[in-house]
RODO-2510 file (C-alpha; in nm, 4 decimals, decimal comma):
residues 392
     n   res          X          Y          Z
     1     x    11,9348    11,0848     8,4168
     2     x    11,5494    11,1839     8,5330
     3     x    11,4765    11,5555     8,4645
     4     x    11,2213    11,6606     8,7596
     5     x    10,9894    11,9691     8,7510
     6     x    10,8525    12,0013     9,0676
     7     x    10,5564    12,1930     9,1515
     8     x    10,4599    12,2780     9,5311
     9     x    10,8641    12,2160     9,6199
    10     x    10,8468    12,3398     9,9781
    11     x    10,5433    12,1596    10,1182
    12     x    10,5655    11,8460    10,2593
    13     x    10,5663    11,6165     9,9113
    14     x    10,7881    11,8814     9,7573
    15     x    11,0688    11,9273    10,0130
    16     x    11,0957    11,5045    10,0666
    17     x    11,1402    11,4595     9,6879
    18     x    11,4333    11,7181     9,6906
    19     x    11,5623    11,4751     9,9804
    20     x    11,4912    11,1465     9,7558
    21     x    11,6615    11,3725     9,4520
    22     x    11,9577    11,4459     9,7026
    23     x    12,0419    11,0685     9,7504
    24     x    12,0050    10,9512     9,4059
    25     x    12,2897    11,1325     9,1725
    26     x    12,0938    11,0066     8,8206
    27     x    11,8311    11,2731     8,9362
    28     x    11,7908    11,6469     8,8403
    29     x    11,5724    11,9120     8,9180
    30     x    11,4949    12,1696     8,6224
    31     x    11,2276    12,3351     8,7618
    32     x    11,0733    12,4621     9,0282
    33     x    10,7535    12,6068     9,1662
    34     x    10,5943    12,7114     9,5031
    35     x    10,3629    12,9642     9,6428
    36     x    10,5045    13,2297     9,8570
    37     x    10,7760    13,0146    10,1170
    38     x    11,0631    13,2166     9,9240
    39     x    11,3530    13,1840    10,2123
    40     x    11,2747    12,7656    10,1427
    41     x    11,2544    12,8508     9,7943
    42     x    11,6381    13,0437     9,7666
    43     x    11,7718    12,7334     9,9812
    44     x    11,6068    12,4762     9,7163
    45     x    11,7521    12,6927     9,4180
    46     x    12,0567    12,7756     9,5275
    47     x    12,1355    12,4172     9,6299
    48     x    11,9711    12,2226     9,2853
    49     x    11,9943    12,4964     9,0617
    50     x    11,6788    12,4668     8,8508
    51     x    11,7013    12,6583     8,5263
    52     x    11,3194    12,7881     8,6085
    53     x    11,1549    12,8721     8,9124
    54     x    10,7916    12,9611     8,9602
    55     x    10,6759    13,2059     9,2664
    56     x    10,2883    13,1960     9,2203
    57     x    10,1740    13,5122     9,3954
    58     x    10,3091    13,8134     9,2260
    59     x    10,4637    14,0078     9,5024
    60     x    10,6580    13,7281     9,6466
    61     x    10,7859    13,6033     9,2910
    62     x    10,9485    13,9763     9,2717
    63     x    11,1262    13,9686     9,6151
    64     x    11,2441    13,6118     9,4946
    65     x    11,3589    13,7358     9,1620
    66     x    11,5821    14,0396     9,3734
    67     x    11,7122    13,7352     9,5918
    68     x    11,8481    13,5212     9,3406
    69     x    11,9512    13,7981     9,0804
    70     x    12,2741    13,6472     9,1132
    71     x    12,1742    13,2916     8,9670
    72     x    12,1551    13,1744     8,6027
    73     x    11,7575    13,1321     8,6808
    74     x    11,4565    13,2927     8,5059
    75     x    11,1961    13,3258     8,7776
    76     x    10,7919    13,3178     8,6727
    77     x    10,4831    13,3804     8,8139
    78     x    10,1516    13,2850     8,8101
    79     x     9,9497    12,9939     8,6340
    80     x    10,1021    13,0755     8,3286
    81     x    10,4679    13,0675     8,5115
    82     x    10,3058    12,7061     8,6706
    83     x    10,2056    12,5931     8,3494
    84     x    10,5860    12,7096     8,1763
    85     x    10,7303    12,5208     8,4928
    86     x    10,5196    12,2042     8,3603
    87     x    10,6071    12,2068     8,0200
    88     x    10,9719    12,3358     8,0472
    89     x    11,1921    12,1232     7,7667
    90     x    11,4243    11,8543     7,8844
    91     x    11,1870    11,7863     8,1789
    92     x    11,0817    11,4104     8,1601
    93     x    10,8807    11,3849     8,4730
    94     x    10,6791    11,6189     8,6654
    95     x    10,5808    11,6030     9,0454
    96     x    10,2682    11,7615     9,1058
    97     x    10,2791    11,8301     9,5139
    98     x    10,0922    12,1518     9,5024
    99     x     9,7997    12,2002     9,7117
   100     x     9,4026    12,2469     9,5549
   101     x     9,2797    12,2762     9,2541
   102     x     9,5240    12,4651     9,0944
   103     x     9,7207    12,1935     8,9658
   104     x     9,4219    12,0403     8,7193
   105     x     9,5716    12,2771     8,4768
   106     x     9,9139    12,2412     8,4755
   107     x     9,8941    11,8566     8,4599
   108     x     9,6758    11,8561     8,2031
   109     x     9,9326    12,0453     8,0007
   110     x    10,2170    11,8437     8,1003
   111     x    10,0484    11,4994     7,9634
   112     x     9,9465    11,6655     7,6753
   113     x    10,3327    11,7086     7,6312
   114     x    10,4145    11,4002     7,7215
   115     x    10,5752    11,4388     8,0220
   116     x    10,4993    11,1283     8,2918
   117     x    10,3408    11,2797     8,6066
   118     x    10,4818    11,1572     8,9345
   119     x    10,0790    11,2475     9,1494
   120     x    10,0509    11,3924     9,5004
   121     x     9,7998    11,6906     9,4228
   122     x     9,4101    11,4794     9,5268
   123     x     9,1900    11,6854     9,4368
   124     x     9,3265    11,7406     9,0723
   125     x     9,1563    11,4004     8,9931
   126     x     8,8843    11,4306     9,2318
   127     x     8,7992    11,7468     9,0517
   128     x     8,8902    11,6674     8,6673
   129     x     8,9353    11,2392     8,7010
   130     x     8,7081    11,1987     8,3888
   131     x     8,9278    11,4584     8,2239
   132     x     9,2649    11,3391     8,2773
   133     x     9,2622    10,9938     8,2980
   134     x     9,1421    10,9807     7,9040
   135     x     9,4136    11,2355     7,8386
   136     x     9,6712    10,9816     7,9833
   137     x     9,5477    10,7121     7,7786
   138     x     9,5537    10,9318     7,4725
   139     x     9,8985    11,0451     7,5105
   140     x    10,0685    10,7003     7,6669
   141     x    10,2313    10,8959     7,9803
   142     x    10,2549    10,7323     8,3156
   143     x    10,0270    10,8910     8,5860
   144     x    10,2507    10,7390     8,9007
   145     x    10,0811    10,8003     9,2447
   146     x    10,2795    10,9403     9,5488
   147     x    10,0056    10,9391     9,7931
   148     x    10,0886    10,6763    10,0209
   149     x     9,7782    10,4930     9,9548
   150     x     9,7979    10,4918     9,6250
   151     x    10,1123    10,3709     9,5883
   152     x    10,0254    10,1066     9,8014
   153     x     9,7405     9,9916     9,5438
   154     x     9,9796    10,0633     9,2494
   155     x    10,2415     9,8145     9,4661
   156     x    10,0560     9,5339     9,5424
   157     x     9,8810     9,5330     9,1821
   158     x    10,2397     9,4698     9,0131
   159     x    10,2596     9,1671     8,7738
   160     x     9,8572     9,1589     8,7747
   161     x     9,7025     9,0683     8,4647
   162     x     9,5692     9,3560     8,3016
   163     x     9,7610     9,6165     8,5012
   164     x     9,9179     9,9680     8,3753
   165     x    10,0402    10,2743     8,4918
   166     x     9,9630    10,4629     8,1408
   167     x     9,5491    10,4857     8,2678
   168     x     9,4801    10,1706     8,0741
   169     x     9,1097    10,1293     8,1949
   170     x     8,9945     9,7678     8,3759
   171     x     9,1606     9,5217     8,5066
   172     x     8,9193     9,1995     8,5375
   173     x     9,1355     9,0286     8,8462
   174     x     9,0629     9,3196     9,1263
   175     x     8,7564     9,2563     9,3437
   176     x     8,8131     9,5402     9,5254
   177     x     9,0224     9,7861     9,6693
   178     x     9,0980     9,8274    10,0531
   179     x     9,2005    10,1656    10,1435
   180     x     9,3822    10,2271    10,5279
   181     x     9,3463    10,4867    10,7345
   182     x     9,4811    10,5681    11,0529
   183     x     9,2097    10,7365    11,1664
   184     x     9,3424    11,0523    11,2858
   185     x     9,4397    11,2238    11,6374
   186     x     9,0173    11,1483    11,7016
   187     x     9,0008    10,8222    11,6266
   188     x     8,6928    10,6587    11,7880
   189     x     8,5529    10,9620    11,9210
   190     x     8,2153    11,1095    11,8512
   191     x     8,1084    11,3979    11,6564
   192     x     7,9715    11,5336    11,9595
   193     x     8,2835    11,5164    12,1561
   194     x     8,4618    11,7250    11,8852
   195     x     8,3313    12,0503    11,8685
   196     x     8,5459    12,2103    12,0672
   197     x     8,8420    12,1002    11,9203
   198     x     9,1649    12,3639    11,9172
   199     x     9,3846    12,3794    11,5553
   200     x     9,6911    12,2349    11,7888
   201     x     9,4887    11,9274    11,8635
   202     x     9,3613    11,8988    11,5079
   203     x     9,7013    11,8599    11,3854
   204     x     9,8912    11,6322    11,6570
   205     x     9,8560    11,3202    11,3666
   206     x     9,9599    11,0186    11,5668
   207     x    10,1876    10,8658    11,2623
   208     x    10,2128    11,0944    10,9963
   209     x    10,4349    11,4199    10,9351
   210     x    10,2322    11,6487    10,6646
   211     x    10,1267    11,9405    10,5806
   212     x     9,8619    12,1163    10,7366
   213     x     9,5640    12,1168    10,5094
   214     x     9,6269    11,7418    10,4724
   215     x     9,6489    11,6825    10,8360
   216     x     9,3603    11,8361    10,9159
   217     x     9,1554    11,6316    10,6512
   218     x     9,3476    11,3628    10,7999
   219     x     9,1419    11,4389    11,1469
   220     x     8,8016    11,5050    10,9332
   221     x     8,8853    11,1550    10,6991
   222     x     8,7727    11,3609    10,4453
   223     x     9,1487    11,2644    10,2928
   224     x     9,0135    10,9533    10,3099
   225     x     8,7156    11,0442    10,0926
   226     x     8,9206    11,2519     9,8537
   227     x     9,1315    10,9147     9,8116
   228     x     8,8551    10,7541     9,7245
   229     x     8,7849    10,9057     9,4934
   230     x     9,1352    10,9392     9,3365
   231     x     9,1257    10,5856     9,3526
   232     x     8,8145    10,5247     9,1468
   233     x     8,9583    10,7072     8,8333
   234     x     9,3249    10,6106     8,9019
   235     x     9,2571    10,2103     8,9030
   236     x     8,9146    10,2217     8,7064
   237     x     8,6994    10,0320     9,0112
   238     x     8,3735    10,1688     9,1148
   239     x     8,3335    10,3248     9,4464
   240     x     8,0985    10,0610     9,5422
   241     x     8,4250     9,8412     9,5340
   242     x     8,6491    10,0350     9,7412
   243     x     8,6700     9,9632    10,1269
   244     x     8,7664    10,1482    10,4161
   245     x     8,9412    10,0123    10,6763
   246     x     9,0851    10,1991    10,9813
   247     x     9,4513    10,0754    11,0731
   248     x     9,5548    10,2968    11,3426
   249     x     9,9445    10,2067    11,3238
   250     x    10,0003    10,3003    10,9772
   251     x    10,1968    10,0639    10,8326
   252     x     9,9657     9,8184    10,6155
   253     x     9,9411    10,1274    10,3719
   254     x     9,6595     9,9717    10,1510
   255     x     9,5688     9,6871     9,9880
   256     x     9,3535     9,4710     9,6612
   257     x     9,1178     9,1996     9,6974
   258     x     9,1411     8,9974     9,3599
   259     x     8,8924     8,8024     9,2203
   260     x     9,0431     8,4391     9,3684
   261     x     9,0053     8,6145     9,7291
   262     x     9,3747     8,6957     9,8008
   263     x     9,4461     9,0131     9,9437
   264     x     9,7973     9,1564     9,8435
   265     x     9,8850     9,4434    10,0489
   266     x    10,1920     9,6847    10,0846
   267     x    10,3940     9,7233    10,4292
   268     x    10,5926     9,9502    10,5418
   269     x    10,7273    10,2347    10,7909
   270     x    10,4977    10,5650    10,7570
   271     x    10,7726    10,7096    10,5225
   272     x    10,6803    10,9099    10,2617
   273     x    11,0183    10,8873    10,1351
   274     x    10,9247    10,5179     9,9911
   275     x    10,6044    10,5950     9,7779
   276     x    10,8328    10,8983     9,6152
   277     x    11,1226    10,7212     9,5060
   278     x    10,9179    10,4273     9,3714
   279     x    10,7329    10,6692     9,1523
   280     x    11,0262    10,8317     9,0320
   281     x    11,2508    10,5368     8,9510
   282     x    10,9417    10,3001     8,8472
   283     x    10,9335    10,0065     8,7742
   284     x    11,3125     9,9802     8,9658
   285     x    11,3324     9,9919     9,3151
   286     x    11,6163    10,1297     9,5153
   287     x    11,7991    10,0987     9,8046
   288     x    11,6285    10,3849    10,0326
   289     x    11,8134    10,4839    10,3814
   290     x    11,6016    10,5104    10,7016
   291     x    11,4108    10,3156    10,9195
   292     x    11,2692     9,9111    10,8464
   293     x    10,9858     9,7851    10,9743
   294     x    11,0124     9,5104    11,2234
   295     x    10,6926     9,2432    11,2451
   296     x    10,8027     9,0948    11,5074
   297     x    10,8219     9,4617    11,7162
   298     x    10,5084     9,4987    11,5837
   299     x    10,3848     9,1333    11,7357
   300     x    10,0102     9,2283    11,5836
   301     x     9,8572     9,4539    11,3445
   302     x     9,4964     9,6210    11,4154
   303     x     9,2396     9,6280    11,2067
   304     x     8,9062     9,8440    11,2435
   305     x     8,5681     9,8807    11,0710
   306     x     8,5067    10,2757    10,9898
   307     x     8,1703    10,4063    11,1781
   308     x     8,0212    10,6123    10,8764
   309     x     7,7435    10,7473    11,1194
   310     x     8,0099    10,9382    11,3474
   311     x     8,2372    11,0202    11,0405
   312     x     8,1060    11,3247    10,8403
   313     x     8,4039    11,3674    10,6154
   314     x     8,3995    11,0188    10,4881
   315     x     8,0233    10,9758    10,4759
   316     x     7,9578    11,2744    10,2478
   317     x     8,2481    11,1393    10,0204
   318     x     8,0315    10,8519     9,9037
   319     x     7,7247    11,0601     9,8761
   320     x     7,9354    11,3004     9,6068
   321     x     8,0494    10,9904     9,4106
   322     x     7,7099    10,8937     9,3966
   323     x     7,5905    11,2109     9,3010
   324     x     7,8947    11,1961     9,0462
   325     x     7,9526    11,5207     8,8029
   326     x     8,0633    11,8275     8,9871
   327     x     7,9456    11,7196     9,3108
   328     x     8,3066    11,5686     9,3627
   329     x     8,4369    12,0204     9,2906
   330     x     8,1433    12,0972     9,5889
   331     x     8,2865    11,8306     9,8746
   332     x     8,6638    11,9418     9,7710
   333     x     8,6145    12,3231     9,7417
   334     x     8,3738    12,3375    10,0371
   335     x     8,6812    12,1456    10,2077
   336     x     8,9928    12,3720    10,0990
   337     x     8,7567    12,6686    10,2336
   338     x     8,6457    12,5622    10,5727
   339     x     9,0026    12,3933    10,6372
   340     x     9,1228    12,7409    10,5109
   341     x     8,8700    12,8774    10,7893
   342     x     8,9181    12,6243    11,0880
   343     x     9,3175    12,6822    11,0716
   344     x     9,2366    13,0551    11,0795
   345     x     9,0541    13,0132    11,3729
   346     x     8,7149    13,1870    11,1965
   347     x     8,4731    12,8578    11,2221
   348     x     8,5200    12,5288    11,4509
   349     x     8,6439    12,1942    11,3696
   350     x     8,3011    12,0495    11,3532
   351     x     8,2306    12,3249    11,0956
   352     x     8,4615    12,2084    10,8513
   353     x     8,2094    11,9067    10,7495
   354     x     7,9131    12,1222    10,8133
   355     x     8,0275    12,3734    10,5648
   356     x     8,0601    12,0767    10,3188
   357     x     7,7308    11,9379    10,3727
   358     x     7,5239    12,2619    10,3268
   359     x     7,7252    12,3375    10,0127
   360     x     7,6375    11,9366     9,8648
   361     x     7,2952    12,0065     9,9643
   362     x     7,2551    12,3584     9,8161
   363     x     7,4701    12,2436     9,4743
   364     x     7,2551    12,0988     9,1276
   365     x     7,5142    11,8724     9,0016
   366     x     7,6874    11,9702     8,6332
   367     x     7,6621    11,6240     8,4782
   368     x     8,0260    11,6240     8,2762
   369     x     8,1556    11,9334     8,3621
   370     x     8,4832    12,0450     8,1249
   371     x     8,7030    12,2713     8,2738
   372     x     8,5658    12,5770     8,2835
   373     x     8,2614    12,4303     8,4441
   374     x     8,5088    12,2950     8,7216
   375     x     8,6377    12,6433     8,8068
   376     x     8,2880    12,7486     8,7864
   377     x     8,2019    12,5515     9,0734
   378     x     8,4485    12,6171     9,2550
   379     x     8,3976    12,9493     9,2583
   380     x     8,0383    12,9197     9,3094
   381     x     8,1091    12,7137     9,5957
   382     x     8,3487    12,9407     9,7439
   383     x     8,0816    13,2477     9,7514
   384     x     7,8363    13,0399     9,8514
   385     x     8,0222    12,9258    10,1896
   386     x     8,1624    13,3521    10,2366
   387     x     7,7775    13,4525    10,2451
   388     x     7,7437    13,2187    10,4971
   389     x     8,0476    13,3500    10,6934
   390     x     7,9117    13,7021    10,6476
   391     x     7,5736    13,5459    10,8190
   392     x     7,7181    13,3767    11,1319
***
């Protein structure tokens, strides 16, 4: 039996594990956590009947607790109720989905305890990857990635010499990673055919189904430079060694280069469905229902070289790994803000990697910044971008 704690259940990540955890019976939820989605919430508890839920925001968690007053559930709130839903006993595996910064701490707690962390929350390594990644290797969990992408990597690197999934650092056959991208509802346009871009267009994705933050850095391939990132501290290869490649189908999901110069890559329908049950049930695979890809349906896949002049999002990615220390919290928290803005319908789409560009420029790296440095800059960053709001 796998005992799940799952934090961020009803976003995207969250509400297609419960659907993974619904067709495999040796799976059981324990725990868990969302923001303020408390109609999804009572569906999720009352169906899987966690022993502990988390509401975050305090309000919410209160009308929740009223709602399921009937139910053998405690209900928390807060990062201290995010933290108890990470740590909870009997919970083997947790499945960080939530959204931001917010999960650095509860993960961190969770492989301090022990517990195997099935990975969907980005920016938790973007912002903390020379944090964690030691803590993983201290404790001998498994850090198993969920992002599509990743899993991809993690996939094709199987039976590699020198391979882990406990954070063990360098493996001496990879020559370098190639990460995919679709490119987004604006693929091959220029930046100065966006700028009037509407919030509807923004989030028609051509392949995907996600959540909106995500599918709006989807549009801004600043996901893609958050993944890069991820994917320097997850698989210990320099950024230098990590490729872009645009493949506007979506179903060559990533791939590695090794050393002899053959490429190994992972296939598949855009199903998130896939990368979630393989990091559940690693190293087993399982029979999973839906859709199959078809090459010959297919007849030829498309392959496209990334134009770094007309992509913002992606080029300022590589300028905050090269800046390194808390540059990485700048380009992420800038991001979560001006997403947070665009969607609102306060700044334009074009904005959203202007906002991030002014706050790189304006921001003196923190060479190893711990964790209080991290929130620090974050919050730094946020104030920084308001004043600019107030100045518009």
């Amino acid at each position: 039996m796998r005992h799940l704690s799952i934090l961020g259940s009803t976003g995207s990540i969250g509400t297609q594990t419960l659907e993974v955890v619904k067709e495999n019976e040796d799976a059981r939820v324990l725990a868990l956590a969302a923001k303020g989605n408390i109609r999804l919430l009572e569906e999720q508890t009352r169906e899987f009947m966690p022993k502990l839920v988390c509401v975050y925001d305090e309000k919410p968690a209160a009308d929740f607790a009223v709602r399921v007053r009937d139910l053998p559930v405690k209900v928390v709130s807060g990062m201290d109720g995010l933290i108890e839903c990470a740590l909870l006993s009997g919970v083997e595996m947790v499945v960080s989905a939530v959204v931001g910064m917010i999960g650095i701490r509860p993960v961190m707690e969770a492989i301090c305890a022990g517990k195997d962390i099935a990975f969907a929350n980005k920016e938790t390594l973007v912002a903390a990857g020379h944090l964690i990644m030691p803590l993983v290797r201290e404790h001998g969990v498994a850090l198993l990635p969920v992002d599509s992408e990743h899993s991809a990597i993690f996939q094709s690197l199987q039976g590699s010499r020198g391979f882990a999934a406990d954070g063990a650092a360098g493996n001496p056959e990879i020559e370098k990673l190639i990460l995919t991208a679709s490119g987004g509802p604006f693929r091959g346009r220029k930046q100065s055919e966006l700028a009037g871009v509407t919030v509807e267009q923004a989030l028609s994705h051509p392949n995907w189904k996600m959540g909106k933050k995500i599918t709006i850095d989807s549009a801004t391939m600043v996901n893609k430079g958050l993944e890069v990132m991820e994917a320097h501290w997850l698989f210990d290869v320099p950024a230098e060694r990590i490729e872009v490649v645009i493949q506007p189908q979506s179903v060559v999901h990533s791939a590695v280069e090794f050393i002899d110069g053959g490429i190994i890559a992972q296939m598949g329908t855009p199903d998130m469905k896939l990368p979630i049950q393989y990091a559940l049930f690693y190293p087993e695979r399982r029979e999973l229902p839906g859709r199959r890809l078809s090459l010959t349906e297919i007849g030829s896949i498309v392959f496209e070289k990334p134009v770094l002049s007309e992509l913002p999002g992606l080029r300022l990615a590589f300028e905050a790994i090269q800046a390194g220390g808390s540059m990485p919290v700048v380009y992420n928290a800038a991001n979560e803000f001006a997403v947070a803005e665009f969607l609102n319908r306060r700044i334009g789409f074009t904005d959203i990697t202007d906002y991030i560009a002014r706050a790189m420029k304006a921001h003196q790296p923190v060479k190893n910044p711990e964790l209080p440095d991290i929130l620090a800059v974050e919050r730094e960053t946020y104030q920084f971008l308001e004043a600019i709001n107030e100045n518009r």
